[in-house]
C-alpha positions as CSV (number, residue, x, y, z in Angstrom):
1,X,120.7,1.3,-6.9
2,X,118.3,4.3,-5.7
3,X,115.3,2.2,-7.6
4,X,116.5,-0.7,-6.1
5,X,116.6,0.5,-2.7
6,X,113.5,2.2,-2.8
7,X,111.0,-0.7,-4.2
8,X,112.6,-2.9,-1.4
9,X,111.8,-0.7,1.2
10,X,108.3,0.0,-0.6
11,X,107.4,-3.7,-1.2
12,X,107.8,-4.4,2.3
13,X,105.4,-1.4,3.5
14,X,103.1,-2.4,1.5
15,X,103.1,-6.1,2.6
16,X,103.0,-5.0,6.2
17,X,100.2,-2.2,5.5
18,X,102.0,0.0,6.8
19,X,101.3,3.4,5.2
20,X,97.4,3.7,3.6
21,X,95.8,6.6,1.5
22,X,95.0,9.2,3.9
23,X,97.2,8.8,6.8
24,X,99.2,11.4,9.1
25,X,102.5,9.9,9.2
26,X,104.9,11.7,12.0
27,X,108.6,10.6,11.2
28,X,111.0,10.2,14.0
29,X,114.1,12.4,13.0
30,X,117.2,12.1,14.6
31,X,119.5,13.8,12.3
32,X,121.2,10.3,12.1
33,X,121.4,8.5,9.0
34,X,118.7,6.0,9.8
35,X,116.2,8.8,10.6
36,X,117.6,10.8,7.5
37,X,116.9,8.1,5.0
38,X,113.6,7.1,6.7
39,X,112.5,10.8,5.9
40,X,113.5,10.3,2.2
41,X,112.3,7.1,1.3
42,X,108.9,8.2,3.0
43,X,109.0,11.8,1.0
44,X,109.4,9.4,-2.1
45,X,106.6,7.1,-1.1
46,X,104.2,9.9,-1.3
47,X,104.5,9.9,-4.8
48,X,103.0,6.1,-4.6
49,X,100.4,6.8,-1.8
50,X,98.4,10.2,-1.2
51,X,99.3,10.3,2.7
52,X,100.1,13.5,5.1
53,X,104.2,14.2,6.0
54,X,105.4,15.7,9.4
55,X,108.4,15.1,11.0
56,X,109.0,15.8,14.6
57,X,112.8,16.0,16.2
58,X,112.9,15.5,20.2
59,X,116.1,16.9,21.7
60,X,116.8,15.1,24.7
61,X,119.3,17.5,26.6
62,X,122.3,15.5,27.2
63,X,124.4,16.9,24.5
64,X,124.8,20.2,24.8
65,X,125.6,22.4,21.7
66,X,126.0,19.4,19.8
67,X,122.4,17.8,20.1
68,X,121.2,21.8,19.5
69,X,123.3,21.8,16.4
70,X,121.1,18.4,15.5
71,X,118.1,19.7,15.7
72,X,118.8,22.7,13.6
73,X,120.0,20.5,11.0
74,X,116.9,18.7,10.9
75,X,115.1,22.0,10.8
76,X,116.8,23.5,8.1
77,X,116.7,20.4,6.1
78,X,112.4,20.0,6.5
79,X,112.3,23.7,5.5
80,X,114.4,23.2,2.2
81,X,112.0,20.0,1.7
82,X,108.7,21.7,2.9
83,X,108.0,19.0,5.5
84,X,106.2,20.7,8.5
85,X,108.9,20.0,11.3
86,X,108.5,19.9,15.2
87,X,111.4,20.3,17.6
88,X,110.4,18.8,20.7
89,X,112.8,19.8,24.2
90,X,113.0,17.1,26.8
91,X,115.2,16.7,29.9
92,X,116.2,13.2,29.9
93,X,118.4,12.9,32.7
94,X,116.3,14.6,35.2
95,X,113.9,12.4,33.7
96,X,116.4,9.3,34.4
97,X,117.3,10.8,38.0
98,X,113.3,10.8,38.6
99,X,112.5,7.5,37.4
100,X,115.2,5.9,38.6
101,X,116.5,4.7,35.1
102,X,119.4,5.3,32.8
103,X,119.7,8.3,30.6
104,X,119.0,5.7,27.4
105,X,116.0,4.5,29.0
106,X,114.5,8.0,29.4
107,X,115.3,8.9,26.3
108,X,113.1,6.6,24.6
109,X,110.4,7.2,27.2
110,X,110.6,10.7,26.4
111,X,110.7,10.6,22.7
112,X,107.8,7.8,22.6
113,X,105.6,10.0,24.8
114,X,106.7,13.0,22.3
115,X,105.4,10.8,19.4
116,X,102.2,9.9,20.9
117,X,101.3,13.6,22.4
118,X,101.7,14.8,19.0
119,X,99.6,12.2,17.4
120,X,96.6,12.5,20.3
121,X,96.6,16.2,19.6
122,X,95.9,15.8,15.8
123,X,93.4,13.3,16.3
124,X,91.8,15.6,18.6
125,X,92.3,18.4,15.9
126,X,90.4,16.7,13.5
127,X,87.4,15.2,15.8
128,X,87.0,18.8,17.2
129,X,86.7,19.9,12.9
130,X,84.3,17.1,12.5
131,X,82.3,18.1,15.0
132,X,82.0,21.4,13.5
133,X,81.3,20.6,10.1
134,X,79.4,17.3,11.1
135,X,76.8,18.5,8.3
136,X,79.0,18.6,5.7
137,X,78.8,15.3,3.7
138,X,77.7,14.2,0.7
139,X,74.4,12.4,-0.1
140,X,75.9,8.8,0.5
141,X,76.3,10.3,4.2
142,X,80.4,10.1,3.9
143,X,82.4,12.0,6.4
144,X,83.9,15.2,5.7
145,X,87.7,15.1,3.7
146,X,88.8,16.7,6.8
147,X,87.4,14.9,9.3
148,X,89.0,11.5,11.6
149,X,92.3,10.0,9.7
150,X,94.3,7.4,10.7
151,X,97.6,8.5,12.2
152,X,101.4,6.4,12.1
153,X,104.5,6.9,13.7
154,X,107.4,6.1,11.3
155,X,110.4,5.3,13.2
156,X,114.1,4.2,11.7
157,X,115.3,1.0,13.0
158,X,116.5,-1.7,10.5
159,X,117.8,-4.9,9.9
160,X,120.6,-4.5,12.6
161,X,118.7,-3.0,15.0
162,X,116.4,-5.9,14.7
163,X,119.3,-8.3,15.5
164,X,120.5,-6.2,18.3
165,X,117.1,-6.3,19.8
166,X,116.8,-10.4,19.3
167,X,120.4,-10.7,20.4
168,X,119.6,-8.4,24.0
169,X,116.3,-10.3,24.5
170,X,118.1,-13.6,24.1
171,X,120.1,-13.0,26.8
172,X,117.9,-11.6,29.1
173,X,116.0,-14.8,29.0
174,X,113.1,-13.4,27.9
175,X,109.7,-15.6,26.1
176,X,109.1,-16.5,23.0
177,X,107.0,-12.8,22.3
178,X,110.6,-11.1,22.8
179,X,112.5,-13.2,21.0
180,X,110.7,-12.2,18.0
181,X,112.1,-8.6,18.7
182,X,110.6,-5.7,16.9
183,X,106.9,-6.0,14.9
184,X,106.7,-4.1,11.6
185,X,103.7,-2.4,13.4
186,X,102.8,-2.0,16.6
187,X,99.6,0.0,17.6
188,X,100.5,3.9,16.1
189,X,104.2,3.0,15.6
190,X,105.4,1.6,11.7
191,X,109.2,1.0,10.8
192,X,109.4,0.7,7.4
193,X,113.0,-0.2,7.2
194,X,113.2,-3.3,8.8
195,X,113.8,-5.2,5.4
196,X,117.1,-3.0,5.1
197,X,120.5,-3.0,6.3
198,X,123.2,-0.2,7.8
199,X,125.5,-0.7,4.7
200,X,122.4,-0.3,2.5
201,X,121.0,2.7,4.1
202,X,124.6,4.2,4.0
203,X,124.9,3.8,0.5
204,X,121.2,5.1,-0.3
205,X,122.5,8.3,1.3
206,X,125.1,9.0,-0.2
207,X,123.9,8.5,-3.6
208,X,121.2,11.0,-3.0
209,X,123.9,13.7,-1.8
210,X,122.0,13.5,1.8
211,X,124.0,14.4,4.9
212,X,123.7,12.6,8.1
213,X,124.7,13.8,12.0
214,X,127.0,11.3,14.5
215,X,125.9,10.9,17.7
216,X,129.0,10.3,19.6
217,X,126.9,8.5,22.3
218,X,126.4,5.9,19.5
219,X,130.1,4.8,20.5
220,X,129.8,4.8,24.0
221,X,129.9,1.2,25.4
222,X,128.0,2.0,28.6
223,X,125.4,1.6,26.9
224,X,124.2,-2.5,26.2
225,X,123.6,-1.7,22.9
226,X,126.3,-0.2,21.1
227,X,128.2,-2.8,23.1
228,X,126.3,-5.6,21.0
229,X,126.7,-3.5,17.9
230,X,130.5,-2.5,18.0
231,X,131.4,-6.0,19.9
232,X,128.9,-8.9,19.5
233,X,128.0,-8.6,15.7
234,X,131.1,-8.1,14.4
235,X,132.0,-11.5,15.8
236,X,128.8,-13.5,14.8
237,X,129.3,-12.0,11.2
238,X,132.4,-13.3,11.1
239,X,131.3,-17.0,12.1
240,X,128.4,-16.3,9.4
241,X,128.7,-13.2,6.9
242,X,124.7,-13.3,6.7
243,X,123.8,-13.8,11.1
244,X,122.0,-10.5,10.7
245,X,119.6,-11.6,7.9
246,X,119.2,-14.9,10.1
247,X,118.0,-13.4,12.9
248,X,116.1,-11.2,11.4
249,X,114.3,-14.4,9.3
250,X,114.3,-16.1,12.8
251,X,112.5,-13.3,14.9
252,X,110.1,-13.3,12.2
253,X,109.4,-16.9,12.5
254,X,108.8,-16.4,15.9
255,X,106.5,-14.0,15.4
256,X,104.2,-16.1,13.7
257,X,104.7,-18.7,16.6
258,X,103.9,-16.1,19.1
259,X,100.7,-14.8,17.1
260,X,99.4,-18.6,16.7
261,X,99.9,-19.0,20.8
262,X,98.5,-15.8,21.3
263,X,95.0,-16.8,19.7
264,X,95.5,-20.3,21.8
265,X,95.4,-18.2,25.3
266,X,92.9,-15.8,24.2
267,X,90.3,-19.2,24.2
268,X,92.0,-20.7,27.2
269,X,91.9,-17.6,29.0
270,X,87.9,-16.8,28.4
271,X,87.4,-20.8,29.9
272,X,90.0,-20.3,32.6
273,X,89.2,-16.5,33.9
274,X,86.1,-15.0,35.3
275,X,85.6,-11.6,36.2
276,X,85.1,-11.1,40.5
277,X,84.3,-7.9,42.6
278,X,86.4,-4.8,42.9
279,X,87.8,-5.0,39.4
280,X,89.9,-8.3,40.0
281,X,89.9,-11.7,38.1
282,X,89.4,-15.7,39.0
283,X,91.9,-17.7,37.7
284,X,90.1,-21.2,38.3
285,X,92.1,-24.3,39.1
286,X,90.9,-26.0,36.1
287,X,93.8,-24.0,34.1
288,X,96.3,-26.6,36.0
289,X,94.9,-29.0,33.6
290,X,96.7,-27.5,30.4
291,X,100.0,-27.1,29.4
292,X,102.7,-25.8,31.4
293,X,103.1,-23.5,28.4
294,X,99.8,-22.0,28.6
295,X,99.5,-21.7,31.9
296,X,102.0,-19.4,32.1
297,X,100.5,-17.5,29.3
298,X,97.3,-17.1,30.9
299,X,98.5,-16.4,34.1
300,X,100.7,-14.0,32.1
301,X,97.6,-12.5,30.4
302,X,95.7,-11.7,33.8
303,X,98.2,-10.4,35.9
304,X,98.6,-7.6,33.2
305,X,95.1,-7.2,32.8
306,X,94.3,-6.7,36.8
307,X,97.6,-4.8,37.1
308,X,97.1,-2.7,33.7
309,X,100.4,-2.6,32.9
310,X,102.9,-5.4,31.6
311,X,106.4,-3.1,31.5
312,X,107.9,-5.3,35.4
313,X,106.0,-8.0,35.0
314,X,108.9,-11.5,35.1
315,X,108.9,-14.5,34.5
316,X,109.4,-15.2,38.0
317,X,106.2,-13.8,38.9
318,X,104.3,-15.8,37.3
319,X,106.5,-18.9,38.6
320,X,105.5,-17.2,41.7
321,X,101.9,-17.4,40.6
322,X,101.8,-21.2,39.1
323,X,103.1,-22.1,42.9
324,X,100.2,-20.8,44.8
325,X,98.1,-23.2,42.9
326,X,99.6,-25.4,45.5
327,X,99.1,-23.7,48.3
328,X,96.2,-23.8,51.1
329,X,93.6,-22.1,50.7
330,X,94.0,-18.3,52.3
331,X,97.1,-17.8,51.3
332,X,98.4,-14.6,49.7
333,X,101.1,-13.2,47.1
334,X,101.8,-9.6,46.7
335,X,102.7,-8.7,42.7
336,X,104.4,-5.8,40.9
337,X,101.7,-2.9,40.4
338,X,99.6,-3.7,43.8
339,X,98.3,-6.1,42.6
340,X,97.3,-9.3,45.4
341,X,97.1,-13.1,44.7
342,X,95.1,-15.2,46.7
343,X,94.4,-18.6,47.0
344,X,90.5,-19.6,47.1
345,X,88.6,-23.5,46.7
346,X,87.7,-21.9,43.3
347,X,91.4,-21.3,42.5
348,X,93.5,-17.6,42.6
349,X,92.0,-14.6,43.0
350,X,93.5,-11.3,41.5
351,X,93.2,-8.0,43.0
352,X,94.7,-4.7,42.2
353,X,95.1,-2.4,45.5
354,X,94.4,0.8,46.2
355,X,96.9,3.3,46.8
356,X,96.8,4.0,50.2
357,X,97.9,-0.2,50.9
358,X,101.4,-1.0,52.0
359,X,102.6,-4.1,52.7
360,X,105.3,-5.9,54.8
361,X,106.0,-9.1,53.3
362,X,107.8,-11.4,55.7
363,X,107.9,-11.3,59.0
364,X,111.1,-9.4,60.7
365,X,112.3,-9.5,64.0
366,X,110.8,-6.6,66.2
367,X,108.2,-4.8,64.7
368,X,107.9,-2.7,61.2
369,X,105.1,0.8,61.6
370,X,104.5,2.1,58.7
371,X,101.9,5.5,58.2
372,X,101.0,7.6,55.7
373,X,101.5,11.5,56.5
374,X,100.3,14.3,54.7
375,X,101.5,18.2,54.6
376,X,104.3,17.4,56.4
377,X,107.4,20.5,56.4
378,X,110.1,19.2,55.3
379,X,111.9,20.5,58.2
380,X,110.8,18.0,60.3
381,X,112.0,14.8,58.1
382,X,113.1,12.0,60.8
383,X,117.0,11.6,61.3
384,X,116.2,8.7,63.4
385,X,118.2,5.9,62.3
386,X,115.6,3.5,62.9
387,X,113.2,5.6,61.6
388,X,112.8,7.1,58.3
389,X,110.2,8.7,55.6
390,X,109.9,7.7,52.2
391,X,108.2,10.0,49.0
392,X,104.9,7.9,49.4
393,X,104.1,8.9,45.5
394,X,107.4,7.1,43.8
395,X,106.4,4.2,45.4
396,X,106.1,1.7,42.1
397,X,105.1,-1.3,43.2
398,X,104.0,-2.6,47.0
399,X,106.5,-2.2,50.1
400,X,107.7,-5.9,51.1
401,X,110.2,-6.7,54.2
402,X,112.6,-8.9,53.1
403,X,115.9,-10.9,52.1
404,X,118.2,-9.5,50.1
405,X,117.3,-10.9,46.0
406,X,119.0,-11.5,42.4
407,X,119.0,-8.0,40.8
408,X,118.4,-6.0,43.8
409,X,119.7,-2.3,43.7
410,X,119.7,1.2,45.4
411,X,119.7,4.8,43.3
412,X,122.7,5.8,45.2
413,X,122.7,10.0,44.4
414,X,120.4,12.4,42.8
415,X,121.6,12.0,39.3
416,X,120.0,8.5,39.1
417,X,123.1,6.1,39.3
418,X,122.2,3.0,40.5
419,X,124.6,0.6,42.3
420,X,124.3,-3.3,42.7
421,X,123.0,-3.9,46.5
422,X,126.1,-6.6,46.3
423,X,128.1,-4.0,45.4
424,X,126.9,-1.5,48.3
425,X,127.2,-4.3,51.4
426,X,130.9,-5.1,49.8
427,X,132.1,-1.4,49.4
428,X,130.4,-0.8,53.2
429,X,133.0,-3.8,54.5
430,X,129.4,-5.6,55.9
431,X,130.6,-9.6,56.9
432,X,129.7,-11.9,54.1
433,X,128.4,-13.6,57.0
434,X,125.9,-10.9,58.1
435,X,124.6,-10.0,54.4
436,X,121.8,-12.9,54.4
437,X,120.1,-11.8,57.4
438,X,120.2,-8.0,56.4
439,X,116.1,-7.0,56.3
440,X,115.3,-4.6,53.5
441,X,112.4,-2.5,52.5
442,X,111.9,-3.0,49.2
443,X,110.1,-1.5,46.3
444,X,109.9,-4.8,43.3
445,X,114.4,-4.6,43.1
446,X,114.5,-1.2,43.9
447,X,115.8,-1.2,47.7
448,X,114.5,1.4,49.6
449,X,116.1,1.1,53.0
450,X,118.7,-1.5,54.2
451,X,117.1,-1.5,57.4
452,X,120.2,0.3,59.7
453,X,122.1,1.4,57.1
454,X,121.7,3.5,54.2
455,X,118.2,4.1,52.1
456,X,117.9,5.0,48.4
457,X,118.1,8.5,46.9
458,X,115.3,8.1,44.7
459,X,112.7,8.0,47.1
460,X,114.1,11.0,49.6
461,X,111.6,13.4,50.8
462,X,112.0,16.7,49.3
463,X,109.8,19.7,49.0
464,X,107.9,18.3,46.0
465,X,106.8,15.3,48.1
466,X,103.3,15.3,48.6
467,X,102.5,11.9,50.7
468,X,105.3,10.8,53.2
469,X,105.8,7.2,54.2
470,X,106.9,7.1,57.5
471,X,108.3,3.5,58.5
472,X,109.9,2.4,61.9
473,X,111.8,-0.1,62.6
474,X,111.8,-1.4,66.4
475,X,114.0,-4.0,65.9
476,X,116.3,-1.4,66.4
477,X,116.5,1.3,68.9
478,X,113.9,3.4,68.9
479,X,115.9,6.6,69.8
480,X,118.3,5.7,67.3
């Protein structure tokens, strides 16, 4: 079984390229049995391939003496092994209460940027040795043994995981390039497990005498996933002993459908786009002339080039973007990441905004002033109700005046918690009839201020702030 196991796992690496002569792998341990068997089969794949082993643990402070006990595990275990170990401390839920986003969510921000701080600093290790010994090589003018390598990150998920991920996309209504869930590789990051199950990992395990640590959050059905693990697969397995393997086969098929559409936009998008002043792009109206399909995906394409980021970026969006086509000409459409669409004879513009912009999208009754301040004691922070200041810096995306939308919601304490705007107007006893013609300030979903009534937590001015946003409201009393 242990042979078995292992060429499996060490077939499908190999297909994928995922570990070559040379490389720094860093392993993602957990202490879990995923992590745990990752570790091993990667330990025994250095007897295949002449590559470098470190394994880096991040504990995330959320579980006290438990997640400390973890780590030490994984520790003691990398010393037995002689695997160079790194125990990385994070603070996920300040992280969570700072970002606005749950404690799961800032968990894997926090391990991720863990991952990629430790492979930056041995790349910068190495260039800084190469510099040094840049004379060193051999007549054919090769570089130095020590000098730049190519570095992975191995992390554990498998077969299931996979399905979770297809499953959550599914039903998020996400495009084609979700649907096909988790890549094999994905810039630094390898998972050479995907070709194996729970049960199989499990089994491997045990047959090698290896240990694993529970994580009790792993039962916790807050959290979407272990409610699709514990709940959702159960049933579909039961429909279809093998729905696991098919969606794993199926999120690989629409991976190559995704990667034979992606080359399709990049040559639709170097007709349809042209570079303008100020770092922004031309989308020309000639685009309107393909496929609804491809439209999308090259609108997709230079909204998160001009934005530089792709992480908020809907499909609605870029709904929001195909409409202006149809628009007159001078009219404007303000994006996630400041990032402003405008209709020209040519076709849309694209512009990315600076920081200091803030916008008011529609037009409310009265008038809305908003100013920057800077150096402002916090002693003075209004307790106007129709005036209030806003921590300019957590400001995401640009500040619109608006309806209440789908989705919308307010971080309603300093831990993080967020709570449905819906939710909010219903436990405040505000009419159903007055709820439509509420105005908010809004950041993307995240509502900053019901204008009268309560604003987020999230973006309270504290004495970390840096930049206030002052915004009044004189719809209302100005006193007030």
């Amino acid at each position: 079984m242990r042979e078995q196991f292992l060429q499996k796992v060490f077939s499908y690496m190999e297909e994928q390229e995922l570990v070559k002569a040379g490389d720094l792998v860093f392993a993602g341990v957990s202490g879990g049995a995923d992590s745990m068997c990752l570790l091993e089969v990667l330990r025994a794949y250095q007897k295949e391939v002449d590559f470098q082993l470190r394994v880096i643990h991040v504990e995330h402070g959320i579980r006290g003496e438990e997640s400390l006990a973890d780590a030490a595990y994984v520790r003691r275990f990398c010393e037995e092994k002689n695997v160079p170990c790194e125990v990385i401390s994070v603070d996920a839920s300040a992280y969570s209460g700072a970002h606005g986003i749950s404690v799961e969510e800032a968990a894997r921000d926090l391990r991720y940027e863990a991952f990629e701080a430790a492979a930056q600093a041995a790349e910068h290790a190495w260039a800084a040795d190469a510099a040094e010994h840049a004379w060193a090589t051999d007549a054919a003018g090769t570089a130095p043994a020590g000098g730049m390598r190519r570095v992975r990150i191995a992390v554990a998920h498998h077969m299931e995981d996979q399905a979770e991920t297809v499953l959550w996309q599914m039903i998020r209504g996400s495009d084609i390039k979700g649907l096909g869930g988790m890549r094999p590789k994905r810039g630094r990051i390898i998972r050479p497990l995907l070709s194996v199950e729970r049960t199989q990992i499990e089994v491997f395990l045990r047959g090698e005498g290896i240990g694993w640590r529970e994580d009790v959050t792993n039962g916790d059905r807050s959290y979407t996933r272990n409610r699709l693990r514990m709940d959702v697969l159960p049933v579909l397995a039961q429909l279809n002993g093998q729905a696991v393997g098919h969606l794993c086969e199926s999120a690989g098929r629409l991976q190559e459908a995704e990667d034979y559409l992606a080359a399709q936009t990049d040559a639709l998008y170097a007709c349809h786009t042209k570079k303008i002043l100020q770092g922004g792009l031309l989308v020309q109206v000639a685009l309107l002339q393909e496929q609804p399909l491809m439209q999308r995906r090259v609108l997709y394409r230079a909204l998160e080039t001009v934005s530089g980021k792709a992480k908020d970026l809907g499909a609605r969006h870029i709904v929001l973007l195909q409409e202006l086509f149809s628009h007159q000409v001078g009219r404007e459409l303000m994006l996630p990441y400041r990032v402003r669409a405008r209709r020209t004879y040519e076709g849309v513009e694209l512009l990315a905004k600076s920081g200091s912009e803030v916008l008011a999208g529609e037009t409310a009754p009265g008038q809305i002033r908003m100013e920057i301040l800077e150096h402002v004691p916090i002693a003075e922070i209004s307790k106007k109700k129709y005036t209030k200041w806003f921590d300019y810096d957590k400001i995401e995306y640009n500040v619109q005046i608006r309806k209440r939308q789908s989705g919308d919601y307010l971080i309603i304490d300093s831990a993080g918690h967020r709570q449905k705007l819906k939710n909010y107007l219903v436990n405040e006893k505000i009419p159903q009839a007055e709820r439509d013609g509420l105005w908010l300030l809004a950041d993307g979903s995240h509502i900053m201020w019901v204008i009268g009534h309560r604003m987020s937590d999230y973006y309270k001015v504290n004495e970390h702030t840096k930049r206030v946003l002052e915004v009044q409201y004189d719809g209302g009393n100005e006193d007030e």
